[in-house]
Every structure is written in C-alpha cells, then in structure tokens.
DOKOLLO-505569 format. One record per residue (C-alpha): residue number from 1; residue in one letter; x, y, z. Coordinates in nm, 3 decimals. Each point is the difference from the previous one (the first is absolute). Last residue first. Layout:
residues N
[NUM 'a' [X Y Z]] ...
end
This chain:
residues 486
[486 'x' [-4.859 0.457 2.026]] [485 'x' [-0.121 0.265 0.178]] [484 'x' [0.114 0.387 -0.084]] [483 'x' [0.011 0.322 0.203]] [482 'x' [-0.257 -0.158 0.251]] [481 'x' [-0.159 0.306 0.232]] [480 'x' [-0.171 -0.183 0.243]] [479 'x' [-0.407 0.112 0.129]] [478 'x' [-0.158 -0.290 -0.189]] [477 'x' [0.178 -0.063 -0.335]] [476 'x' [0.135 0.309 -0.158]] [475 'x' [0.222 0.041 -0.289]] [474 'x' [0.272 0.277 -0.093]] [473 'x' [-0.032 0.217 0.273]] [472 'x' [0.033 0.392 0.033]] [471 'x' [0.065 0.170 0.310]] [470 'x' [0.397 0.010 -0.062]] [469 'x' [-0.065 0.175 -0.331]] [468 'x' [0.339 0.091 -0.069]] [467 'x' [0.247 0.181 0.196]] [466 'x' [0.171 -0.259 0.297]] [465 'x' [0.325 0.235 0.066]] [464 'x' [0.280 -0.210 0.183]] [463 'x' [0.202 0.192 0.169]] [462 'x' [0.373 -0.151 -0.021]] [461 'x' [0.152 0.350 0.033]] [460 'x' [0.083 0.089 -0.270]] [459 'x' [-0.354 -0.035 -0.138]] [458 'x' [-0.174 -0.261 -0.140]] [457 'x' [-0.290 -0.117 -0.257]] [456 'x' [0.315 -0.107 -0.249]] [455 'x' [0.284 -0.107 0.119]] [454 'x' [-0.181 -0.088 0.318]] [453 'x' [-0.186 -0.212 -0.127]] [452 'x' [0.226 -0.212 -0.161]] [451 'x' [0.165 -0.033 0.287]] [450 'x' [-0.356 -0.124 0.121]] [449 'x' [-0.014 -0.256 -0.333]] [448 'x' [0.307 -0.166 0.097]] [447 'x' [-0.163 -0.040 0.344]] [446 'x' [-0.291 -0.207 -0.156]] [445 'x' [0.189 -0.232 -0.237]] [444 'x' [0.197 -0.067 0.356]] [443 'x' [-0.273 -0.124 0.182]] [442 'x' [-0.171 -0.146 -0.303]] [441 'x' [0.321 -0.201 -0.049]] [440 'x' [-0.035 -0.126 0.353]] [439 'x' [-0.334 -0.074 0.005]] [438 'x' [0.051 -0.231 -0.302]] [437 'x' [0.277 -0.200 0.214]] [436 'x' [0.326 0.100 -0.076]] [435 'x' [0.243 -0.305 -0.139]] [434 'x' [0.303 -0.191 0.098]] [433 'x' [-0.138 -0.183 0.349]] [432 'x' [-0.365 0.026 -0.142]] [431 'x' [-0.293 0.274 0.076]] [430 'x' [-0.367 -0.152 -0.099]] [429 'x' [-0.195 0.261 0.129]] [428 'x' [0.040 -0.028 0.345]] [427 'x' [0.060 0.249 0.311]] [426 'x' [-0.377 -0.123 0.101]] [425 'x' [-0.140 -0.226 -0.250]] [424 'x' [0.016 0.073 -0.397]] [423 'x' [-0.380 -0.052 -0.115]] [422 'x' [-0.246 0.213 -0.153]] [421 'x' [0.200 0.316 -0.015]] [420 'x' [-0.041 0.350 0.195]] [419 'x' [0.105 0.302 -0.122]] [418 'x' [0.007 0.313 0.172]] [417 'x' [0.076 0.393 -0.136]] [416 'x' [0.000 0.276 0.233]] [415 'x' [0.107 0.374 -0.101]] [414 'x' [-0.371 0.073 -0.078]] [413 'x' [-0.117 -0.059 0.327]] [412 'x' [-0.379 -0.162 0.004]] [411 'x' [0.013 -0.288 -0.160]] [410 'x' [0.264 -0.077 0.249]] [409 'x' [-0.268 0.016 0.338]] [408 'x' [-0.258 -0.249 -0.253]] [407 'x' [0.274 -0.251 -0.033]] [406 'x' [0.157 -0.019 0.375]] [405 'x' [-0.357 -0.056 0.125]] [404 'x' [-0.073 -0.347 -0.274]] [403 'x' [0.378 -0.039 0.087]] [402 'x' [-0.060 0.000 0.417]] [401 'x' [-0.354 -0.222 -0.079]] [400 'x' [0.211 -0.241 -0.231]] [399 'x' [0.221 -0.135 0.291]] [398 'x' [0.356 0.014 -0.009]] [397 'x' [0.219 -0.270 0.120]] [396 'x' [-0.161 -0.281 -0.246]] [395 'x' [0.141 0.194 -0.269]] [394 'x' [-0.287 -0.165 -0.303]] [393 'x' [-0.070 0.385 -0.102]] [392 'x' [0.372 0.095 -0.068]] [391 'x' [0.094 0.341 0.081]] [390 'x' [0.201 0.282 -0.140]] [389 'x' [-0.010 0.369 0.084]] [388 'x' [0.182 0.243 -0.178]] [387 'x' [0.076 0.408 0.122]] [386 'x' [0.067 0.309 -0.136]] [385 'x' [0.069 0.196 0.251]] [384 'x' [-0.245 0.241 0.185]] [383 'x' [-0.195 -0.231 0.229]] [382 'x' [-0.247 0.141 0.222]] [381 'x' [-0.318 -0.174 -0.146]] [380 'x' [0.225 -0.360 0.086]] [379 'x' [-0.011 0.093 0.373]] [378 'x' [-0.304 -0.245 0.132]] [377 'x' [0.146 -0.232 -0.230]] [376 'x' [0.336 -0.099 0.209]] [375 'x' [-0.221 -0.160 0.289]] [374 'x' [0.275 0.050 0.314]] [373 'x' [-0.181 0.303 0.187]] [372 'x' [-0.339 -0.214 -0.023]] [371 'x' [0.161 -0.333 0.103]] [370 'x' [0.211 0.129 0.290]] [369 'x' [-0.296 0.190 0.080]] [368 'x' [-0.264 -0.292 -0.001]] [367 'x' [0.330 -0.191 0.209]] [366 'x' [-0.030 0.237 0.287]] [365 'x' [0.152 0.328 0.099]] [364 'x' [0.314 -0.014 -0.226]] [363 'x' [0.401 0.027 0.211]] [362 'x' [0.178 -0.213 -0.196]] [361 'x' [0.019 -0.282 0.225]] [360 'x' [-0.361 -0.039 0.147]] [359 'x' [-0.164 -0.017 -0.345]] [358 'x' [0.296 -0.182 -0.149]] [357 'x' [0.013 -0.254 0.295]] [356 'x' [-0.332 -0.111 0.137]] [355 'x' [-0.264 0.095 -0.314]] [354 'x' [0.274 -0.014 -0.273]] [353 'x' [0.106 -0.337 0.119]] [352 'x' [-0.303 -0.173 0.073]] [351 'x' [-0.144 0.147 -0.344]] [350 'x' [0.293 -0.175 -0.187]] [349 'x' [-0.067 -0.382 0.161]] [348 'x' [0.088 -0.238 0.253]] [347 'x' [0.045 0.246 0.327]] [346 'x' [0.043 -0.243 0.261]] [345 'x' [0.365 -0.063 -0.004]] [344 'x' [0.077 0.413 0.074]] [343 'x' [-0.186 -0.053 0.317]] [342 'x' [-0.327 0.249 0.034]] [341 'x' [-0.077 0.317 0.181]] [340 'x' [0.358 0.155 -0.102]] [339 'x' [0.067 0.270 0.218]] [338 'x' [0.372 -0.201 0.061]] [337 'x' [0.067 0.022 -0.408]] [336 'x' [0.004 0.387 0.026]] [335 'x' [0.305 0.000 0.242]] [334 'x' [0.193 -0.286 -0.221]] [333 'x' [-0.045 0.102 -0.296]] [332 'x' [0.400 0.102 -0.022]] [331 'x' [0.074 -0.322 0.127]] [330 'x' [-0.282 -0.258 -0.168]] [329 'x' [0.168 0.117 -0.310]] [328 'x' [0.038 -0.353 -0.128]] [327 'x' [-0.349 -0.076 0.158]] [326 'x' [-0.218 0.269 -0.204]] [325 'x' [0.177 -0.081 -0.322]] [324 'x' [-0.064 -0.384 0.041]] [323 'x' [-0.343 0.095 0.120]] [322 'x' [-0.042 0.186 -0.345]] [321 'x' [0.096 -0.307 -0.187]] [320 'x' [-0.244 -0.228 0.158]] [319 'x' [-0.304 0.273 -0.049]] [318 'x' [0.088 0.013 -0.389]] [317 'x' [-0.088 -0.360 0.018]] [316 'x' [-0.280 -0.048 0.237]] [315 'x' [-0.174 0.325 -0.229]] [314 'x' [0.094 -0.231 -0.321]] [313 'x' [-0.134 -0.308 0.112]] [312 'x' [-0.313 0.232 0.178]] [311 'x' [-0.031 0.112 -0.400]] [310 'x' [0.020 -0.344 -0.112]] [309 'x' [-0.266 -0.143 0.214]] [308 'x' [-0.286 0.273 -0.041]] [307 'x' [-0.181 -0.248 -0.316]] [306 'x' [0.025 -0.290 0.302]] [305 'x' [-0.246 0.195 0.219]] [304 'x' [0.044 0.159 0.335]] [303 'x' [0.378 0.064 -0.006]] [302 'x' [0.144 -0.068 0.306]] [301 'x' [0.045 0.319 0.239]] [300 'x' [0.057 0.382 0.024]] [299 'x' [0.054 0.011 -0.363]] [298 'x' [0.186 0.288 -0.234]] [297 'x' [0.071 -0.107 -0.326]] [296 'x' [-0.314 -0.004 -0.213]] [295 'x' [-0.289 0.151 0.156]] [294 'x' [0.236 0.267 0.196]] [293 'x' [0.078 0.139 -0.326]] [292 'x' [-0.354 0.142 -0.039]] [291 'x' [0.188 0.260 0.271]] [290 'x' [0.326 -0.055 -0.144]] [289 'x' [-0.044 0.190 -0.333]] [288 'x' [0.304 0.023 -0.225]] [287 'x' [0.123 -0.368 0.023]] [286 'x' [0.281 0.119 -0.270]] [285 'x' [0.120 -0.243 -0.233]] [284 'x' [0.236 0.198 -0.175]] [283 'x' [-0.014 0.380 0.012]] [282 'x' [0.177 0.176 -0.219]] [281 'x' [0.145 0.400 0.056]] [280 'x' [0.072 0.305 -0.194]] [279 'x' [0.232 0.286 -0.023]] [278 'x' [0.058 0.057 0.366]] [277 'x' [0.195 0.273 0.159]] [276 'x' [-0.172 0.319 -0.129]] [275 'x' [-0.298 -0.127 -0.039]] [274 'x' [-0.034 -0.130 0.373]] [273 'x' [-0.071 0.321 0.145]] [272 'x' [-0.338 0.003 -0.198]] [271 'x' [-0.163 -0.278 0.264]] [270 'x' [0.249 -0.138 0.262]] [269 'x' [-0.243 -0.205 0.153]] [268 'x' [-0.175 -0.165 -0.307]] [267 'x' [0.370 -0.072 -0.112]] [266 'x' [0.108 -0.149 0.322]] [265 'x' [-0.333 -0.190 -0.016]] [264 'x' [0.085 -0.159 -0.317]] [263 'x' [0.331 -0.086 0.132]] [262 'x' [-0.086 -0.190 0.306]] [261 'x' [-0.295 -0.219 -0.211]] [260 'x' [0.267 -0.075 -0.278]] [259 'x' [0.242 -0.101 0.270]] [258 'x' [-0.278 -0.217 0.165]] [257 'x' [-0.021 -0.167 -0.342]] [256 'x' [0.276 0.113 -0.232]] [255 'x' [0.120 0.343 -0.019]] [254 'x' [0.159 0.203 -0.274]] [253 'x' [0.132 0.400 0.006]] [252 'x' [0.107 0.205 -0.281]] [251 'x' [0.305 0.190 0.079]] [250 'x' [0.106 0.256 -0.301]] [249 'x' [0.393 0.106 0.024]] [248 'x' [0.120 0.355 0.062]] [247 'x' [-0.034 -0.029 0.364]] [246 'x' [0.182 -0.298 0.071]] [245 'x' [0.184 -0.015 0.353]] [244 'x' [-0.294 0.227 0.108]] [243 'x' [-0.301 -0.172 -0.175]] [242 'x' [0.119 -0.304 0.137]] [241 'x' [-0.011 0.043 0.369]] [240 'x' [-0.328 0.229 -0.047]] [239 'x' [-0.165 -0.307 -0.157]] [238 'x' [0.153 -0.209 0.274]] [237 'x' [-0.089 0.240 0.243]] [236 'x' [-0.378 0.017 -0.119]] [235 'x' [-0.025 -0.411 0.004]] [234 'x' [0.116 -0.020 0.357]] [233 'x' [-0.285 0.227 0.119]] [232 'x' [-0.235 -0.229 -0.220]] [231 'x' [-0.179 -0.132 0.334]] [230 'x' [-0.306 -0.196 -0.127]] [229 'x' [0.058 -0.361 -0.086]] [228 'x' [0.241 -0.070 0.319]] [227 'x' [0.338 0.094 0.082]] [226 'x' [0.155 -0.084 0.317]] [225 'x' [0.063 0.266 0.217]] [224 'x' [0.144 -0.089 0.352]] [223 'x' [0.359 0.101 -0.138]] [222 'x' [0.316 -0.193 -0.108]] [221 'x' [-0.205 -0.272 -0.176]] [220 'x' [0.276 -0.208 -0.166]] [219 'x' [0.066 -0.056 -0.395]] [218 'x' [0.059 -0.279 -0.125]] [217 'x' [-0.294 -0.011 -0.222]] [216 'x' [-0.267 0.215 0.140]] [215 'x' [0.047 0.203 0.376]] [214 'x' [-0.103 0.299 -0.124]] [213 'x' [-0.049 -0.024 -0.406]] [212 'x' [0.190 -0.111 -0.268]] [211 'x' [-0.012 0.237 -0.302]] [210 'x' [0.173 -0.120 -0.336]] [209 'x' [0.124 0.281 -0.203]] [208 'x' [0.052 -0.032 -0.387]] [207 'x' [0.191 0.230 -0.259]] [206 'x' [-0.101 0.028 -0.322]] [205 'x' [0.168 -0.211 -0.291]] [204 'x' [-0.334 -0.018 -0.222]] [203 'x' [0.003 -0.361 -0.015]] [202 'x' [0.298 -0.135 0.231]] [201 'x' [-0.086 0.227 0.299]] [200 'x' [-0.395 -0.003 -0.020]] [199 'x' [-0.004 -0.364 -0.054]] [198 'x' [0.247 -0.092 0.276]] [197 'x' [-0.156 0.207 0.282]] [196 'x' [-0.336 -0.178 -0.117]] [195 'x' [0.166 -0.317 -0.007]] [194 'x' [0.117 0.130 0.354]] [193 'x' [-0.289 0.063 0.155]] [192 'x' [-0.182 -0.312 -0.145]] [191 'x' [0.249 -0.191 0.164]] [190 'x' [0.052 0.144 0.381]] [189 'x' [0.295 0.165 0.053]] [188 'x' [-0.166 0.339 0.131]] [187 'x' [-0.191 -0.178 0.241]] [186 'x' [-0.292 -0.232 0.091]] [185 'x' [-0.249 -0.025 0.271]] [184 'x' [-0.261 0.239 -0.177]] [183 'x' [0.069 0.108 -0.364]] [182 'x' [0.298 0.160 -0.108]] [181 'x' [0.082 0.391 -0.152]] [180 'x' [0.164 0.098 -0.276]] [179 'x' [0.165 0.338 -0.067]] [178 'x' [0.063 0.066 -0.364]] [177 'x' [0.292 0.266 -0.049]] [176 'x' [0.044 0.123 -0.400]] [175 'x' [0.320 0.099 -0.111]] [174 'x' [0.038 0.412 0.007]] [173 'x' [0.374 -0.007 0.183]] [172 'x' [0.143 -0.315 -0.152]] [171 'x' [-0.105 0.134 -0.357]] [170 'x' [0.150 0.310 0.059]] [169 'x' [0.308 -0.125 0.146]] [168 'x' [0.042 -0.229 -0.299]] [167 'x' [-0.048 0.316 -0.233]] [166 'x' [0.275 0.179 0.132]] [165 'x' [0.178 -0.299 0.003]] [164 'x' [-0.073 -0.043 -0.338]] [163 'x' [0.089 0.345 -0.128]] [162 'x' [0.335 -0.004 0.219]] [161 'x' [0.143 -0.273 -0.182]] [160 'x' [0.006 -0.366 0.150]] [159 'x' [-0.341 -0.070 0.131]] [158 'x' [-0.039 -0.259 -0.274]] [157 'x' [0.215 -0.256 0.155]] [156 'x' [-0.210 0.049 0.339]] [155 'x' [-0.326 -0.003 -0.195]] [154 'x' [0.116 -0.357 -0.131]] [153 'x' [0.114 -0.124 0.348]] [152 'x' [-0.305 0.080 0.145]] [151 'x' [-0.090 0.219 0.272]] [150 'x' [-0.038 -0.130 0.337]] [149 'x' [-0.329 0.120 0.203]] [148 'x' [-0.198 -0.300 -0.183]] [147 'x' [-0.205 -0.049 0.354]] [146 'x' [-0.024 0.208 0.297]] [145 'x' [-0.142 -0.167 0.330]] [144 'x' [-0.197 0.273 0.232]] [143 'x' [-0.039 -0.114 0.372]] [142 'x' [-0.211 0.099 0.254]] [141 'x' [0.085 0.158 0.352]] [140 'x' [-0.146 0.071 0.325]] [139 'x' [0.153 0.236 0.215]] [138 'x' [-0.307 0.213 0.016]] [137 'x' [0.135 0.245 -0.184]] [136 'x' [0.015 -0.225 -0.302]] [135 'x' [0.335 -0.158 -0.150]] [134 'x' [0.093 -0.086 -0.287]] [133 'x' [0.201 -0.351 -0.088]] [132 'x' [0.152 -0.007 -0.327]] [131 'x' [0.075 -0.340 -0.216]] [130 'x' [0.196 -0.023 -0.307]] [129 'x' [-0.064 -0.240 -0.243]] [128 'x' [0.139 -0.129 -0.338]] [127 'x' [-0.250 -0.204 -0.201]] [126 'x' [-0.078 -0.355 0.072]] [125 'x' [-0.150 -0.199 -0.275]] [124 'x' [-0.382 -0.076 0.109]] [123 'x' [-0.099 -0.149 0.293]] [122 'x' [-0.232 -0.324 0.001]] [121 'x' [-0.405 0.066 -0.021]] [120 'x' [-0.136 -0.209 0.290]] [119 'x' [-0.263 0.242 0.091]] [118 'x' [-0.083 0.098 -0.351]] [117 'x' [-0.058 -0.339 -0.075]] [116 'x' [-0.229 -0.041 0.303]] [115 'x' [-0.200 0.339 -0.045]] [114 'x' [-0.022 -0.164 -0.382]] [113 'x' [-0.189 -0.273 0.151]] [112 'x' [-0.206 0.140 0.259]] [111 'x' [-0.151 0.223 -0.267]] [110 'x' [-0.047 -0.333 -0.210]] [109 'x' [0.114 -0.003 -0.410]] [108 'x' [0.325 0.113 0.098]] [107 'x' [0.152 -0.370 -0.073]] [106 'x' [-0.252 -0.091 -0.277]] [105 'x' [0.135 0.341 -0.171]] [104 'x' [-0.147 0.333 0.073]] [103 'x' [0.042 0.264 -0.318]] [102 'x' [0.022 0.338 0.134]] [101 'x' [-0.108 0.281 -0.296]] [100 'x' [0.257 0.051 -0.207]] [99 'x' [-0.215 -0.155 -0.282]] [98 'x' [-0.300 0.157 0.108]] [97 'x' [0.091 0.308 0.035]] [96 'x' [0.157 0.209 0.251]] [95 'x' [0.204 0.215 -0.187]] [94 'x' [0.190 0.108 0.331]] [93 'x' [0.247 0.314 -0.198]] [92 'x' [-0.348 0.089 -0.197]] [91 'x' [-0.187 -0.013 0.336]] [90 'x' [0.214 0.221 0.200]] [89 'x' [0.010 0.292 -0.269]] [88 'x' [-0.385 0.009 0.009]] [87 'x' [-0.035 -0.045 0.334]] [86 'x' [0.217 0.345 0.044]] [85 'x' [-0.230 0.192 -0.277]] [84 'x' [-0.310 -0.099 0.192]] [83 'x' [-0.213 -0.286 0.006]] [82 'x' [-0.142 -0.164 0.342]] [81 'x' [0.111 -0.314 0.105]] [80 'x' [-0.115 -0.367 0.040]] [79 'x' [0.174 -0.222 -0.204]] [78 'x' [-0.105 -0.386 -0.051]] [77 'x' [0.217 -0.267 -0.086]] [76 'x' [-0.162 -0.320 -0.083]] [75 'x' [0.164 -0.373 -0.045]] [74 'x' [-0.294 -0.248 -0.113]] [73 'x' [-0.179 -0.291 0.172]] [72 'x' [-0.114 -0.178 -0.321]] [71 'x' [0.320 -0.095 -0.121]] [70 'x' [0.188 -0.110 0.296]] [69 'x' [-0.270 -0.201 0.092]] [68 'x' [-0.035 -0.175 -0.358]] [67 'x' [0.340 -0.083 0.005]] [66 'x' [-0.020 -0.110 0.326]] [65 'x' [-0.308 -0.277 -0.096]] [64 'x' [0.239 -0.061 -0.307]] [63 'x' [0.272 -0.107 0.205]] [62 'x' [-0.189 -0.196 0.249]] [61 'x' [-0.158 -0.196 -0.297]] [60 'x' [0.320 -0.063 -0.180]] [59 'x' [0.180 -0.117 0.347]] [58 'x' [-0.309 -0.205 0.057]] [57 'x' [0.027 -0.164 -0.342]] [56 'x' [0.383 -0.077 -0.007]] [55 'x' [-0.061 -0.164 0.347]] [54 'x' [-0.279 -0.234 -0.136]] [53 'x' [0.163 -0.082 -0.281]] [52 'x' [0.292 -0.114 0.152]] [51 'x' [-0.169 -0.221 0.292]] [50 'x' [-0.223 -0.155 -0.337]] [49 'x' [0.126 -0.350 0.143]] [48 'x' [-0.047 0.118 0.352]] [47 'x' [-0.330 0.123 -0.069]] [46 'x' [-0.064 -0.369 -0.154]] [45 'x' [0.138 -0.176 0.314]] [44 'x' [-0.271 0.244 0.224]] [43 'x' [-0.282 -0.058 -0.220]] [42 'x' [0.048 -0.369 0.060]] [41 'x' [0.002 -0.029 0.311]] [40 'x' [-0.277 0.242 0.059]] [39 'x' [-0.176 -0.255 -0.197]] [38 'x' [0.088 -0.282 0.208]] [37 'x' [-0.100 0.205 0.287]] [36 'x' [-0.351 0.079 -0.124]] [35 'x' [-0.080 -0.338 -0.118]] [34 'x' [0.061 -0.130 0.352]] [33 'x' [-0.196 0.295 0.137]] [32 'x' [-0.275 -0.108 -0.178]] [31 'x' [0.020 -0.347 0.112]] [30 'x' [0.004 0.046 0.357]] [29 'x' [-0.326 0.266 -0.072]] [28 'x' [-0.131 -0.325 -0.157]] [27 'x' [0.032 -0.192 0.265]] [26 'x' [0.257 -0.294 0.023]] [25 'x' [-0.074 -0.133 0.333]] [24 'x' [-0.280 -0.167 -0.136]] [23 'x' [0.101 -0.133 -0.324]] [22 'x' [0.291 -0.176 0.140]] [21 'x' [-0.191 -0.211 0.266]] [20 'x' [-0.032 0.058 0.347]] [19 'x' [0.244 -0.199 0.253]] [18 'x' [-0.228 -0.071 0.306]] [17 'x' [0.141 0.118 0.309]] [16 'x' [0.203 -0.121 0.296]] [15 'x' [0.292 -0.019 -0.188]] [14 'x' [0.009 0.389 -0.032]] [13 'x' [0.055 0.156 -0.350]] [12 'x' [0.331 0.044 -0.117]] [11 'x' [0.009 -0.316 -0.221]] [10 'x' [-0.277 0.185 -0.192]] [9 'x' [0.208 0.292 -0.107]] [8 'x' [0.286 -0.228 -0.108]] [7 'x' [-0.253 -0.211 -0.249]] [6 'x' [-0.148 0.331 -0.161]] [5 'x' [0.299 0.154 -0.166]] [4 'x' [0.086 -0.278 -0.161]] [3 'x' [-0.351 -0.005 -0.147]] [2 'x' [-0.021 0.369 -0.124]] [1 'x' [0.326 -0.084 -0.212]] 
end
C-alpha cells in the first residue's frame, strides 16, 4: 500500500532532478503518520459500528452526572422572624417543612431559568372582570380590574328564602378584598397577576383586584406623573377606594417586584393608620434595597466582566420596555422630555433612565434620592401589619447585599416574617398554565392565617394586637432572628 503511494509522489518531482529512491523520501515521521491515519481509520468505522452504544452511554452518563447535581445541591427555606403569639399562628397555617418546602426541577434549577418560565407562563382560565378607572387629583388615573364579582349559579339557587339571602348578603358584604399589585413595565393582565387573581378567587372564593398603574396596560398618561418605585400616593386611594365600597370585608394587600417594593413602603408610611384597613400583606420578589441594588441592575455602561453580563441583559431589557412607555406618552411628557440632557435612543440601560427621566420627571433632587426615598427596607421598622416577604436567592434582579440588609431590618419588627428559598428565579417558582406556583400557595396559606388572626388577636375593628413575647427569638445565627431553617 506504502508503495503505490510512493510512485505518484515521485512523478511530481521536477525533470531536472534526480529521482531519489523510495526509502528516502519515505521518512520515518512520513511513516508514522501513515500508521496514524490508518488507525484513525479504523477507530472511526468501529465507533460507528458501536454508534448505539456509544449514544446510550452518554445519555446514561449525562443523566446520572444531573442526578447527582440535583441531589447534592439541595432546596432550603430559611425563616427569619421573631416569635410571638402572631408568628406562631402564621407558621402552623405555612408549615414550612421540608416536604412543602420548594422543590426546583431541572427546568427551575437556574435563577435565570425559572425567571424565564415564569415570564412566559400562559394565562390561566379567564374569570369574569370588571374594570374601574379612579381618578387622582392630579387628573391622572389608574385602573382597578375586579375579578369573580358574579355570584354563582349554585348560591343564586340557594338564595331563595329569606334566611339565605340574608345570609348571601352577608357573605357578599364581609368577603375578603386582596389588592395586587404588578411589577415594572407590566399591568394588571399580566400572567402571574392573574393566576394569582385566579387562585385566590377559585380557592378560598375572595375577591381579587388587579392594579394597573398610570399609563400601564392600555391605559394613557393623562397627567405629567408617571409612576416610579417610590410614589405610593396611588396606592393609598386605592386602599381608601376599596375600603369604602367594602368596609365590612378584610383587604390584605399583595405586590410583586416593583409592586411589592411600592406597597411595602405604603405600609412603612402609613404606620398604625394602616391597621384598620389592612389585614396583612405578601411581598413577592421584592428588590427591597436599591442602593446595593445598583450593583446588579442599574449600569451606566457595558458590563466590565463577563460574571456582570446578565444583570446589564436584564437592565438593557427592562430599559427597552420603559422607553416604549416613555415614547407612547411622548404627549403628555412632552414639556419635561425637552430638559432632557440626553436623546431618548442613547440611554441603553435602567440607571440612564432613572437618572435623566424618572429623576427629572417626578419631581426627586437627584438619582441618590430617587434611590434612597424608593429603597422599601429603610421603612420595614414602621410596619404595623402583618406582613410576608418572599425571595429567591438565585433572582438575578436582586442582589444579595439589599436581602443580606432587608434580613437583619425584619429581624427586628415582630409583625415581619421573610422567607427566602434556594432557587425559584424572580416571579418563579415553578408556576404552570393550570397550577399555582409554590409562592403562590404560600401567598395565600399566609393570608388565610391573617383572617385567622384577626378572629382571634383582633378587635372590631381589624386591629391587630401582637401580645406575646415579640422580643423573644427562637434561634440566632449572627445578628438575624431565624424562626426555623430547614
């Protein structure tokens, strides 16, 4: 084989020249890498031989390699509250063990992940809705959406003596109101607002309101004030709004993201007025802190090392959608836009925006004021209604330094209570199109046990009375108070 190879080579060489012999011009380098490719050749017919094999093999390996992951990188919950007769009752109705603890699946397995799944959640069934716009004095307006309003068909046929009418009205009149309250860029029709919505109206047969902001959804901007992470005037009138058309009935309060941010600092602002209005309130994937925040979502420019890449994704991201608000109301902005200092194309990410439109807009003195009056934690010590936090630690839209702050300022009030899980994304948690994601059942666990309190710690008047030992705490680790860690 060697010598048919040989006899074309040497016709190549120039006439001019001597022909060399065989032995020469085969070196033994030339010879090596003969051997090398006929083997090569023959490793690659018997891999495709054992093609089958092969395949089953990898598959086997990769499997038990994720197995193994899954295994070894465990689901915790941890609790960080104080103990008192009102965490008590709230952690029986939780029972945050660990088998109801949140189990991540290779889908939810990644913070960025389950943010994705939750992002692309489909709606759940549709539930009748009626939608009310209020107006501020301002001339702005936000809208409220009711949901299960209609009563059924089987209360209906029971409602037929007086009795049960009587005690149809009753129940109509005292049914629980939760008020829930979007992220940033999104609107009362969004997904997880609605499975929510849906949850609380098909499990415990409450009544749901959606909140859509100024200017959110469909709706338009009819004033120059847009709303932004710190301005919770809105916020008051709807609780005032619904307190007055039901003021028999308990109204707990749930935000997500920058709706969990708004609300908690509604509560911290209103203080021990709020008790009589609110029973209780959850909040879901709040960014808490933004100063620490900045780190992790707000850039002025590329990222400076590939581990900061996702977070300027996401601040490029949120950034695109809030320029889409900014230009379809270009006409009501339109006498604050002209101070700008920069083009509206320039600004790329989230810190562009709040430093040369928010800042500007809504009237703050610079953006370390925007961010300082907007942080939510700062007024957790002045809450007064029992309230839940829950966060996941792999969100990659809220850094670790604003929960490692958010943690030690709830340790400290005795009507807070947050958990945070290993994994579950921002808004995630594993949620499907026909069932509640575990932060949704934890949501609702958790205001079940509020009416509960109230039965039993309250007064008429929907005051809640936190007697116990609110300075005591069950475990310590550091300077947090941790109820329980699994």
């Amino acid at each position: 084989m060697i010598s048919d190879e040989v006899e074309p080579r040497q016709q190549l060489l120039p006439p001019s020249s001597s022909a060399p012999s065989a032995e020469p011009f085969l070196s033994p380098s030339f010879r090596s890498l003969e051997r090398l490719r006929a083997a090569l050749d023959r490793l690659g017919e018997e891999l495709q031989r054992r093609a089958p094999s092969w395949k089953a093999a990898s598959a086997l390996a990769l499997g038990v390699l994720t197995a193994l992951y899954l295994r070894w990188s465990k689901d915790e919950v941890h609790v960080y509250a104080q103990r008192n007769e009102m965490t008590e009752i709230i952690m029986v109705f939780l029972s945050l063990d660990a088998k109801s603890a949140f189990k991540s699946t290779w889908a939810t397995h990644n913070g960025h992940f389950s943010t994705l799944q939750g992002y692309l959640r489909p709606q759940p069934p549709c539930l009748p809705c009626t939608r009310e716009l209020i107006y501020a004095d301002d001339g702005g307006h936000f809208a409220l959406e009711w949901l299960n309003e209609r009563v059924s068909d089987s209360l209906e046929a029971s409602a037929r003596s007086p009795e049960n009418m009587l005690a149809l009205a009753e129940d109509l009149r005292t049914r629980p109101v939760v008020c829930i309250l979007h992220g940033v860029n999104d609107s009362g029709q969004h997904p997880y607002m609605r499975h929510l919505a849906h949850v609380v109206c098909t499990r415990k047969g409450w009544r749901a309101v959606c909140m859509t902001y100024r200017g959110c959804g469909s709706l338009s901007l009819t004033s120059a004030q847009a709303y932004d992470a710190a301005n919770t005037g809105d916020v008051d009138l709807a609780v005032e709004t619904i307190c007055a058309r039901f003021p028999a009935a308990p109204l707990f309060l749930v935000g997500f993201s920058l709706g969990a941010n708004i609300m908690v600092k509604y509560l911290g602002e209103q203080g021990a007025r709020v008790r009589q209005k609110v029973w209780g309130a959850v909040a879901i994937s709040n960014p808490w802190a933004f100063h620490p925040h900045l780190e992790s979502l707000h850039y002025t420019s590329k990222p400076r090392s590939l581990r900061r890449i996702p977070a300027w994704v996401y601040s490029f991201l949120v950034a695109y959608e809030y320029k889409k608000y900014v230009r379809r109301h270009r006409a009501q902005l339109a006498d604050r836009l002209k101070a700008l200092q920069r083009p509206l194309e320039s600004m790329h990410t989230l810190r562009d925006l709040d430093e040369n439109i928010t800042v500007p807009l809504n009237g703050w003195k610079d953006l370390e004021h925007y961010m300082t009056s907007a942080s939510s934690s700062e007024w957790l010590r002045h809450v007064e209604v029992p309230l839940l936090g829950v966060n996941a630690l792999d969100d990659p839209l809220v850094s670790r330094e604003a929960l490692a702050h958010t943690i030690e300022r709830a340790s400290r009030n005795p009507n807070v209570i947050l958990v945070t899980t290993t994994r579950g994304g921002h808004i995630g948690w594993g949620g499907q199109a026909k069932t509640a994601s575990w932060a949704e059942n934890l949501c609702v666990d958790f205001l079940q046990a509020c009416a509960r309190i109230q039965d039993t710690m309250g007064d008429s008047r929907g005051h809640v009375l936190n007697r116990g030992r609110e300075g005591e705490e069950m475990k310590r680790e550091g300077n947090k108070a941790v109820l329980s860690r699994l």
